[in-house]
C-alpha positions as CSV (number, residue, x, y, z in Angstrom):
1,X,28.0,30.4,23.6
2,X,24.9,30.5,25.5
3,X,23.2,32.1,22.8
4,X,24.3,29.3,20.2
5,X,23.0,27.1,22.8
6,X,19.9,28.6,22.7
7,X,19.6,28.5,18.6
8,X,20.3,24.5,18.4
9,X,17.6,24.6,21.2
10,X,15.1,26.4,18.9
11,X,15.8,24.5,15.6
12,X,15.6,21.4,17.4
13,X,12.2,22.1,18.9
14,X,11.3,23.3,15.2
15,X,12.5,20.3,13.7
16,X,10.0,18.2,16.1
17,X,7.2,20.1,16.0
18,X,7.0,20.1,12.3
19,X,7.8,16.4,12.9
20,X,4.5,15.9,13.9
21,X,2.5,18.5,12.2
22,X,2.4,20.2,8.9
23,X,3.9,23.7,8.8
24,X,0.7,25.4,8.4
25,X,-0.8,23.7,11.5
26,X,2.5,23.9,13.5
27,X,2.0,27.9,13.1
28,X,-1.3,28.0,14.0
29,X,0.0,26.7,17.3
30,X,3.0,28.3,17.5
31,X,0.7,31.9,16.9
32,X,-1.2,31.2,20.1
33,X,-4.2,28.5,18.9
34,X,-5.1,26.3,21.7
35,X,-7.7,24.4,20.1
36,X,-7.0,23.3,15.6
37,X,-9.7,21.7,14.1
38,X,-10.4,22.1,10.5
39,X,-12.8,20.3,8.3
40,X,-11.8,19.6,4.4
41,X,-14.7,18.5,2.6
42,X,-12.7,16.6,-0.4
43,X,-8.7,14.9,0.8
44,X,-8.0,11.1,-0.2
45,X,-6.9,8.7,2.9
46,X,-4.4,5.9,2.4
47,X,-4.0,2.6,4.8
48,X,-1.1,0.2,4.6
49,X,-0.5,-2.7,6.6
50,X,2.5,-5.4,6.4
51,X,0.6,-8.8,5.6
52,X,1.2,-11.4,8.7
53,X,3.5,-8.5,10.8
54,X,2.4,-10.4,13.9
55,X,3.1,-13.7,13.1
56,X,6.5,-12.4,11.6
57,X,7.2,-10.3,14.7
58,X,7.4,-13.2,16.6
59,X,10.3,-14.6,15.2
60,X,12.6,-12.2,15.0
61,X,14.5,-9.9,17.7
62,X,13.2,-6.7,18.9
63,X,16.1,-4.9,17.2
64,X,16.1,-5.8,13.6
65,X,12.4,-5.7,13.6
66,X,12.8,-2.1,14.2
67,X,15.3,-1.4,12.2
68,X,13.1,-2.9,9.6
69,X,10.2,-1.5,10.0
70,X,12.3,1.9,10.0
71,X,13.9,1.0,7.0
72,X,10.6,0.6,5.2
73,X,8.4,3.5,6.7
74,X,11.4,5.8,5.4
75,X,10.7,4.5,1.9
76,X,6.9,5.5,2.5
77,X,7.7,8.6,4.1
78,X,10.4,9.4,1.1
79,X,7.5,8.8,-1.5
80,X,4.6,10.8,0.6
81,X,7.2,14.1,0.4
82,X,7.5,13.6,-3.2
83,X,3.9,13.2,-3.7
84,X,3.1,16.2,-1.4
85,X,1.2,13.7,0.8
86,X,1.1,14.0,4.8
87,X,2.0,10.9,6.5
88,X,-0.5,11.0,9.2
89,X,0.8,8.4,11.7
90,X,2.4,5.1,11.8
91,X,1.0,2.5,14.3
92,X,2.6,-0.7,15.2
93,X,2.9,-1.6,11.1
94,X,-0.1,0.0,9.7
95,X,0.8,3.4,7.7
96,X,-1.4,6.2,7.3
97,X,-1.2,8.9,5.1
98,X,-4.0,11.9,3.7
99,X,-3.9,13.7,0.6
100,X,-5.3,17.1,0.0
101,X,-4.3,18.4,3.4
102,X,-3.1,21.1,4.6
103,X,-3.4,22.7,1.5
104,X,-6.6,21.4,-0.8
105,X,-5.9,20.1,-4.1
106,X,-8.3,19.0,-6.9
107,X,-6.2,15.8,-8.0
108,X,-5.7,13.9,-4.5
109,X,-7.3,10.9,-5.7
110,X,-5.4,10.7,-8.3
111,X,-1.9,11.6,-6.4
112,X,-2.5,9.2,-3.2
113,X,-3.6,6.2,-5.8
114,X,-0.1,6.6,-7.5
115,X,1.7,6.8,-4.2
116,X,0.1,3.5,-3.3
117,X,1.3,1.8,-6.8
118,X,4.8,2.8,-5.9
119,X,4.7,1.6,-2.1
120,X,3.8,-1.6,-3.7
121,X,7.1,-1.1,-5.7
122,X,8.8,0.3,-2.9
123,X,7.9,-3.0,-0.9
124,X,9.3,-5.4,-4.1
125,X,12.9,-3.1,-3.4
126,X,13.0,-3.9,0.0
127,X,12.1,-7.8,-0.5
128,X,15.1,-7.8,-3.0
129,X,17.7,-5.7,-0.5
130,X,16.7,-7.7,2.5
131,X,16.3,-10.8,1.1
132,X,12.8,-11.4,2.6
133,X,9.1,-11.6,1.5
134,X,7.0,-8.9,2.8
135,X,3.6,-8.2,1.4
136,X,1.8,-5.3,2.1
137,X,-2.1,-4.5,1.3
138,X,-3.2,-1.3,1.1
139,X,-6.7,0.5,1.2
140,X,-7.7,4.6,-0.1
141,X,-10.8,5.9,0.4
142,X,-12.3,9.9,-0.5
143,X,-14.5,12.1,1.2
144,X,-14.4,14.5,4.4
145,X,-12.7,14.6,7.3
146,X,-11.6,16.8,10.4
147,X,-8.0,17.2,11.0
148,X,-6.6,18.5,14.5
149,X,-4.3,18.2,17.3
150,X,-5.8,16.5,20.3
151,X,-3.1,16.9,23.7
152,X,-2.8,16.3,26.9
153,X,-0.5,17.2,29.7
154,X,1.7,14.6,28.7
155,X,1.3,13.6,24.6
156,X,0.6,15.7,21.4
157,X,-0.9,14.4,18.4
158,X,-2.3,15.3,15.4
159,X,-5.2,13.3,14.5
160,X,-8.1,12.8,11.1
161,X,-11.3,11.8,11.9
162,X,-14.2,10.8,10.1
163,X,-16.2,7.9,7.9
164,X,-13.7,8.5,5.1
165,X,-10.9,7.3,7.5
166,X,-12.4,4.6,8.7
167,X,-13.6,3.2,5.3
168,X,-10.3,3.5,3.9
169,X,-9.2,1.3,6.7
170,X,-11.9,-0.9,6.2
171,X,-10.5,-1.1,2.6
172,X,-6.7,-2.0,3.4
173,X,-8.1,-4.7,5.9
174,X,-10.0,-6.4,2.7
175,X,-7.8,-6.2,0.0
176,X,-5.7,-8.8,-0.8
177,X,-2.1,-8.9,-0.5
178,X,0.3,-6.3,-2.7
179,X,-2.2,-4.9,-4.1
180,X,-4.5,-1.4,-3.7
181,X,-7.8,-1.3,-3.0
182,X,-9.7,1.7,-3.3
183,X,-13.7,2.4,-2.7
184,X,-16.0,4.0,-5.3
């Protein structure tokens, strides 16, 4: 009994880890890495962000905001597996995703821009279950960045860094609503 104990224990810890990190990373670790960082010279970066979340957060209870917002991000995260995209991180209601990591691939571009056109479908589904009127706009960007887990004593997170993040953020912040906006 102990020992079944001690499986569930093991798959569960599994199960998170990889929650937060891609299996390749998650090994590194796991082999005895203290320190990840890896540079990719060529990976597509996609922002999303709800259109007036704050203004809209305000009027409505903490628990169907959550519940939500869940709903939604599940959608995302559902398209970013079929796509073979890593969600990077959620924060607050901004969603961030990379393409072309861990594993390079030449069409990135071309497989994170699709992903956005369906979020953008993906939102119109949710408008229609819900009943409500959600916009999102989103923002890609290409170039180079440096993944890698940053932690502490008490939080672990995997992190991308670089001017190609930041520019595809830029991007999301300026395009209008339900629609994609990608740099040069």
């Amino acid at each position: 009994n102990t020992h079944l104990t001690i499986d569930r224990l093991h798959r569960e810890n599994e199960r998170l880890l990889l929650n937060i990190l891609p299996a390749p990373v998650a090994g590194r670790l796991k082999s005895g890495e203290a320190s990840i960082a890896d540079h990719f010279p060529a990976v597509s970066v996609l922002f999303a962000d709800i259109v007036g979340f704050t203004t809209l957060s305000g009027g409505i209870p903490p628990q169907p905001l959550v519940e939500m917002l869940n709903d939604l991000f599940t959608r995302f995260d559902e398209l970013a597996q079929g796509h073979q995209v890593e969600k990077i991180k959620t924060i607050g209601d901004c969603y961030m995703a990379v393409c072309g990591i861990p594993t390079p691939r030449a069409d990135h571009a071309a497989v994170l821009a699709g992903m956005a056109l369906e979020m953008l479908s993906s939102v119109q589904a949710f408008n229609q279950d819900h009943g409500t009127t959600l916009e999102i706009r989103i923002g890609l960007n290409t170039g180079p960045i440096v993944i890698g887990h940053v932690t502490s004593q008490l939080k672990f997170e995997f992190t991308v860094v670089g001017d190609t993040v930041n520019l595809a953020n830029r991007a999301q912040a300026a395009a209008p609503a339900m629609s994609v906006l990608a740099t040069e």
